[in-house]
C-alpha positions in Angstrom: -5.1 43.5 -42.6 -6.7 47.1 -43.8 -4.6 49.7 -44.3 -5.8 53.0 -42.6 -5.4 56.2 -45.6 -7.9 58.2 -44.3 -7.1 61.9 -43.6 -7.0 63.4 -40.2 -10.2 65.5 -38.9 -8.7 68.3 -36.5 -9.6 68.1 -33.2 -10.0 70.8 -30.9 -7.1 70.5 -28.6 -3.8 72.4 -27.7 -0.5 70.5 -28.0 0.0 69.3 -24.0 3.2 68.0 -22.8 3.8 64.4 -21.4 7.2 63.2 -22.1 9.2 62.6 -19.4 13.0 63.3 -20.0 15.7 60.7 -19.4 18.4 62.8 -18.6 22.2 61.7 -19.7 24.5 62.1 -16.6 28.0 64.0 -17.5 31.0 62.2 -17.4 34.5 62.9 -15.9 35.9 64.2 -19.4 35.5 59.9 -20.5 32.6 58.8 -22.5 31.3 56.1 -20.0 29.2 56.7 -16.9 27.0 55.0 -14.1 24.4 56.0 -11.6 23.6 53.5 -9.1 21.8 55.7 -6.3 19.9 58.6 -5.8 18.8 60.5 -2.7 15.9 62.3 -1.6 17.7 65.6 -2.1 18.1 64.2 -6.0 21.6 63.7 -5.4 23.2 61.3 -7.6 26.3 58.8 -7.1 27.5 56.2 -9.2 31.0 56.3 -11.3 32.4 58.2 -14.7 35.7 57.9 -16.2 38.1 60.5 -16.9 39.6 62.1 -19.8 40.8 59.4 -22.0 38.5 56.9 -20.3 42.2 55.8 -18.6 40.9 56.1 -14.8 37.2 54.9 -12.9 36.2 57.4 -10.2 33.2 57.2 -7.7 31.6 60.3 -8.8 28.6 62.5 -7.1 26.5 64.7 -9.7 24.0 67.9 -7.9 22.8 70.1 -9.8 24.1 68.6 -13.1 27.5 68.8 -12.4 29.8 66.1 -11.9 32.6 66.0 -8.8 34.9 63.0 -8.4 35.6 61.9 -4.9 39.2 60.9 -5.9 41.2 57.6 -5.6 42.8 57.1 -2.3 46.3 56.2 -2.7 47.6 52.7 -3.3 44.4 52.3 -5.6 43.7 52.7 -9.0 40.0 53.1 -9.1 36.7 53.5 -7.1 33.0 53.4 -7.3 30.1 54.9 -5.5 27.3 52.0 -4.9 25.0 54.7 -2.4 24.0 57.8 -0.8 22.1 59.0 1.9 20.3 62.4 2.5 23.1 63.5 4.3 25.6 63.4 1.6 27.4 60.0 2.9 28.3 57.6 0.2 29.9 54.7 0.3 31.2 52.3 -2.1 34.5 50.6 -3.0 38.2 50.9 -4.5 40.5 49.0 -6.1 44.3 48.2 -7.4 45.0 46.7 -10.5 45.4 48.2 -14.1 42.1 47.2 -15.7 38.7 48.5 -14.0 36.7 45.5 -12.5 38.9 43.3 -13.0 38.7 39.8 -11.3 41.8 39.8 -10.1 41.7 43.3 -8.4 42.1 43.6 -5.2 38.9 45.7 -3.5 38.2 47.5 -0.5 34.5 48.7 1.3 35.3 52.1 1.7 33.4 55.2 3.2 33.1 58.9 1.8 32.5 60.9 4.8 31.4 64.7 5.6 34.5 67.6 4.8 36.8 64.6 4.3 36.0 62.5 7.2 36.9 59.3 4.3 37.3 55.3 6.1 39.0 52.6 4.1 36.7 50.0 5.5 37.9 47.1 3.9 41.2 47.4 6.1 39.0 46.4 9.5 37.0 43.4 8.1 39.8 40.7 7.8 42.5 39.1 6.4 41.0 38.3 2.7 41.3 40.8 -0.1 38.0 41.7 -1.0 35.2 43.8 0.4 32.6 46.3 -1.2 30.1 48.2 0.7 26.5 47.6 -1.0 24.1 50.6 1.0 23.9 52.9 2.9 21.6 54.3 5.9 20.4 57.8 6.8 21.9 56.6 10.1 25.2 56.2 8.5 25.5 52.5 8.6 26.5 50.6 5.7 26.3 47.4 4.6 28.0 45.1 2.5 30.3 41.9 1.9 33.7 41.2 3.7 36.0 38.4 4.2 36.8 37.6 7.8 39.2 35.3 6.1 40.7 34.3 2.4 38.2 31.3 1.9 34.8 33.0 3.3 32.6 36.2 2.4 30.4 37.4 4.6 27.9 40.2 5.2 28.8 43.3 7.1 27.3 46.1 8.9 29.8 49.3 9.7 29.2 53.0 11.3 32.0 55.5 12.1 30.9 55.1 15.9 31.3 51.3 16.6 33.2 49.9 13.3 32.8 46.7 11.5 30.7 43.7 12.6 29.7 41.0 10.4 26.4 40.2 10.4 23.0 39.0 8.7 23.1 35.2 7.6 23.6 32.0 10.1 27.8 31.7 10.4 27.2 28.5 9.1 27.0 29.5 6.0 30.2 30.7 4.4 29.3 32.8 1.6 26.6 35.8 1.8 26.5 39.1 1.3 24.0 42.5 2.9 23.1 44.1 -0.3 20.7 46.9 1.2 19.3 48.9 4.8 16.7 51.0 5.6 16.6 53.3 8.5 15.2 50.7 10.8 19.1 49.5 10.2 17.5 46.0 8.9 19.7 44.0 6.5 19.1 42.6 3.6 21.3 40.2 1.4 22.0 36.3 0.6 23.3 33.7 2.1 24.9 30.3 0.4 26.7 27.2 1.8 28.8 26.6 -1.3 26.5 23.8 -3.0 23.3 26.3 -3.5 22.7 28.8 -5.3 22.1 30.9 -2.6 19.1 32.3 -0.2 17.6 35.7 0.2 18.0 36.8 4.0 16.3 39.3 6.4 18.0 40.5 9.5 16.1 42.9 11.7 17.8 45.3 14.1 16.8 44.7 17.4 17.0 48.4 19.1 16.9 46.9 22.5 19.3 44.9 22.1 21.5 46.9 20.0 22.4 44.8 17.2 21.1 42.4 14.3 19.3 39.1 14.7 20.4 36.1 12.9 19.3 36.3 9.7 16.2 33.9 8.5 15.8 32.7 5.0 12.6 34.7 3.6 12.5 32.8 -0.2 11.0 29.7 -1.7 12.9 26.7 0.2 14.7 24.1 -0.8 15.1 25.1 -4.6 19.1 25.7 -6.1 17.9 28.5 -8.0 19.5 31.5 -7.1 17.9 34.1 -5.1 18.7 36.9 -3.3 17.2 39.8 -1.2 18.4 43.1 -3.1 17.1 46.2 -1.0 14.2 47.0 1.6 12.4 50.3 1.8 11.9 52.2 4.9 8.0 50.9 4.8 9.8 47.0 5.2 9.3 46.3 1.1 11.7 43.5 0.4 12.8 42.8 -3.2 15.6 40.9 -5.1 15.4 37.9 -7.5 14.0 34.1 -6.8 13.8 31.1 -8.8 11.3 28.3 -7.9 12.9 25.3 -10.0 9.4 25.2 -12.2 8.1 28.2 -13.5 9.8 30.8 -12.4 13.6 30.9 -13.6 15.4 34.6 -12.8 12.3 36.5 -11.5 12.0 39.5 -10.1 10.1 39.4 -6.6 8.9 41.0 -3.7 9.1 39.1 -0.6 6.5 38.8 2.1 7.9 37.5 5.3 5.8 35.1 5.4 7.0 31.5 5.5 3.6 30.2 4.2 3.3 32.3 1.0 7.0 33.9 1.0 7.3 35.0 -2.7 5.0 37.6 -5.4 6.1 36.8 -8.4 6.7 40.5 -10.9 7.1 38.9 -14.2 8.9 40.6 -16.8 8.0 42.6 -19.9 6.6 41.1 -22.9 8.6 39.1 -25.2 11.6 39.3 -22.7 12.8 36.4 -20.8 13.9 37.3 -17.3 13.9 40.3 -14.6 16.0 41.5 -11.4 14.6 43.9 -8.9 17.3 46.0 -7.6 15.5 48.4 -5.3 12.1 50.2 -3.9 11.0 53.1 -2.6 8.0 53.7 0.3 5.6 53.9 -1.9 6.3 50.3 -3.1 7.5 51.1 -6.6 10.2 48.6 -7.8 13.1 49.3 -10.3 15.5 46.9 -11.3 15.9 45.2 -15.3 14.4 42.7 -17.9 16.5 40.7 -19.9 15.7 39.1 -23.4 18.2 36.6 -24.3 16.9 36.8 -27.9 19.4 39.7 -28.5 21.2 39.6 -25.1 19.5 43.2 -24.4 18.3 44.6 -20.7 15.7 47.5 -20.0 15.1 49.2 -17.4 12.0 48.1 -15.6 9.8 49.5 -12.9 6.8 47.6 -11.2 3.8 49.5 -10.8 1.4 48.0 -8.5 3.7 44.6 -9.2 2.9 45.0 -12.9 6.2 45.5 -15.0 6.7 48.8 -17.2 9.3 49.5 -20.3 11.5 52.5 -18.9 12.6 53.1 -22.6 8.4 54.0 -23.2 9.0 57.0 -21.0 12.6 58.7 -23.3 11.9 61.3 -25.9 12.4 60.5 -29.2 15.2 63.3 -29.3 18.5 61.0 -30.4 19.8 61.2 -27.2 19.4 57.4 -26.2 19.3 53.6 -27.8 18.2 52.5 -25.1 18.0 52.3 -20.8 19.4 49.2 -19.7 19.2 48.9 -16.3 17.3 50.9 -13.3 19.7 51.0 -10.6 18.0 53.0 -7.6 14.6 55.0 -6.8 14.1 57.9 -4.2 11.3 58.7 -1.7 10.3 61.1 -4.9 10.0 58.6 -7.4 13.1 59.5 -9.3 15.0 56.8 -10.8 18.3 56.2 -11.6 20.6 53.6 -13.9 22.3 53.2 -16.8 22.0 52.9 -21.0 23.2 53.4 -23.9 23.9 56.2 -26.4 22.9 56.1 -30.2 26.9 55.6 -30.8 27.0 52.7 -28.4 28.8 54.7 -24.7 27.6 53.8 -21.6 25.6 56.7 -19.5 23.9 57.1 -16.6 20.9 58.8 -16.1 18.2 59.9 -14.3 14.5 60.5 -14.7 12.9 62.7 -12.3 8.7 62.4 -10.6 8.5 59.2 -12.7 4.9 58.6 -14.0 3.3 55.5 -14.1 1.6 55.5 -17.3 3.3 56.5 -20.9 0.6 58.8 -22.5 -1.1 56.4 -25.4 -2.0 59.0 -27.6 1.9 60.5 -28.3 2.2 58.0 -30.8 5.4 59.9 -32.4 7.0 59.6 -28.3 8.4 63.6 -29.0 7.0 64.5 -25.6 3.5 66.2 -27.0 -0.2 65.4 -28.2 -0.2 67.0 -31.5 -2.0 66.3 -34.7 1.2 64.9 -36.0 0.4 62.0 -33.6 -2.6 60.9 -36.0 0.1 60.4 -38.6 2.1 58.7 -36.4 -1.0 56.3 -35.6 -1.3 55.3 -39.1 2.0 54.3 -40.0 2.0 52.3 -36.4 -1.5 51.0 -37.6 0.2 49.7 -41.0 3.3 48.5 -39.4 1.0 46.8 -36.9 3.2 48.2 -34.1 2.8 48.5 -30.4 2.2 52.1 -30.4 -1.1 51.1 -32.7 -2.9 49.3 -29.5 -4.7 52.5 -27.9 -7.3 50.7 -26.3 -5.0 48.1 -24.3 -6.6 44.7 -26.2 -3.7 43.5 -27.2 -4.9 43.6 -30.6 -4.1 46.4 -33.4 -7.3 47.1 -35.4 -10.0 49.9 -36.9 -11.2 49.9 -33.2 -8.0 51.3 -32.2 -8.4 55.3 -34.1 -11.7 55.8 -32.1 -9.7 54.9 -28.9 -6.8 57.5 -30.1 -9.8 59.8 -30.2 -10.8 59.4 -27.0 -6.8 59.7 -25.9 -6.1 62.6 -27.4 -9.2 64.3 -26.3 -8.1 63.1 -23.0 -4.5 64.6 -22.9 -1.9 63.7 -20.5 
């Protein structure tokens, strides 16, 4: 390997900014927050604990404040799973002393307009557990029910008609909606008990006035798990497949088509597997890679159903370790999810107009083209790190300074 120790020639250009900021969501006086939905008004839902980090409450931030939507009684805590542009959210709460636990009992529940709030759990059945996945800018929402204590099904609820379950074949007896678009099409999995489970598609039928049974849209007849995670309002379908062979854990985007039903979206390099959790109009995916290496996620998009490192787009400002998981993606490209600070508490955030390419020649990742990045290129070039490639080879060589030329001239 040469070592690069020639000094940098000034080039004639202004410092331009090109970083992206990953913004940390507040918290309700706790250290530990989530955002797992975004609408196109940019506002955010998830869940933040409180002072103490002794209670879990679903939790809307706008305009960079934080409001709890409160804990009905008889519950300890509750979680926002999604919004629509009207401000509806919907979500779940729970009993029990310790957040999430297993043995919690949990309810689908509904946070309505000037306090207009439905426990929807109470309608679906006699079992003990329900959460409500997604929701509609028609105000339906979907999630998982039990009709009774030894099956879970999918459901679909508005405050007009109620509850009905719905999506996958009754014959199976597990199977859950997991997202709707406005078309009111569901989404979810379905399983029998001896699978690992099968994505589903239910269309609304408008004529009719309610959902189809559900078809199985994955690869059949494998026991990998798979599952249809959200649908855009352009009929995008993704979740996570498995084929049995070579694909183990994938992120996907189904077709619909029975003859070709799966693209496979890989995963980032060096990582192992990837989940997409949701996807906008446009057809940009968000969801997670995993490496099992270190047992560490990032946040992933798919651009054009090629995979990109979220944690390429955060300043180099302190603020984050990492972002582990993208959680949900407006009609404006803004994402949302979840990392981790520097001392190791869980955040939410959000980043706002993401951009599909990181700009190459910010070598340093402060958010600017400066002359400082040429430094930055020649410690990356000795350490033979990634930021070194600028001309996308692969490969980190002499070739690659002309190419940071030709960046940096370029701007971003």
């Amino acid at each position: 390997m040469k070592t690069i120790t020639t000094a940098f020639a000034m080039l004639a250009l202004a410092g331009t900014a090109v970083g992206q900021t990953v913004e940390i969501l507040p918290t309700l006086g706790g250290t530990a927050s989530v955002a797992e939905d975004i609408n196109d008004l940019g506002d955010i839902c998830g869940y933040a604990t409180t002072a103490g980090d002794l209670g879990v409450e679903a939790t809307v931030w706008s305009g960079g404040s934080a409001s709890s939507l409160g804990v009905p009684g008889l519950y300890s805590f509750s979680y926002a799973r999604a919004i629509n542009n009207n401000g509806e959210v919907a979500g779940y709460v729970e009993t029990g002393t310790v957040p999430d636990d297993f043995n919690n009992q949990k309810s689908a529940f509904f946070w309505g307009l000037n306090g207009n709030n439905v426990n929807i759990g109470m309608g679906l059945g006699t079992g003990t557990f329900s959460i409500a996945h997604d929701i509609n800018n028609n105000g339906v929402v979907v999630g998982q029910g039990q009709p009774s204590p030894t099956e879970t099904r999918g459901f679909a609820w508005n405050l007009l008609f109620g509850a009905t379950f719905a999506g996958a074949d009754p014959i199976y007896n597990f199977g859950a909606n997991f997202g709707t678009n406005d078309s009111n099409d569901l989404v979810g999995y379905a399983a029998a008990g001896f699978d690992g489970g099968q994505p589903i598609y239910a269309p609304f039928d408008p004529i009719a006035g309610g959902w189809t049974t559900g078809v199985e849209i994955g690869v059949p007849a494998v026991r990998d798990p798979q599952s249809a995670n959200a649908i855009s309002n352009s009929g995008i379908v993704v979740g996570q497949s498995g084929d049995g062979r070579d694909h183990v854990f994938e992120a996907c985007r189904y077709t619909l088509d029975s003859r070709d039903p799966v693209v496979w979206l890989g995963t980032l390099p060096g990582f192992d597997d990837s989940n997409a959790r949701d996807v906008n109009s446009d057809g940009i995916i968000v969801g997670s890679a995993y490496r099992g290496s270190d047992n560490r996620f990032h946040a992933t998009a798919w651009v054009n159903d090629v995979p990109v490192d979220l944690n390429d787009y955060v300043l180099d400002d302190g603020k984050w370790a990492y972002v582990d998981t993208a959680t949900g993606i407006n009609e404006l490209d803004d994402i949302v999810g979840f990392g981790y600070t520097p001392s190791g508490d869980l955040r939410g955030f959000v980043l706002r107009g993401f951009g599909t390419e990181p700009c190459a020649a910010d070598t340093n990742n402060d958010g600017l083209v400066t002359p400082a990045d040429f430094n930055a290129w020649v410690l990356a070039f000795n350490n033979q790190a990634p930021e070194c490639d600028q001309n996308g080879d692969g490969q980190c060589d002499p070739s690659d300074f002309n190419a940071w030329i030709l960046n940096f001239n370029a701007g971003c």
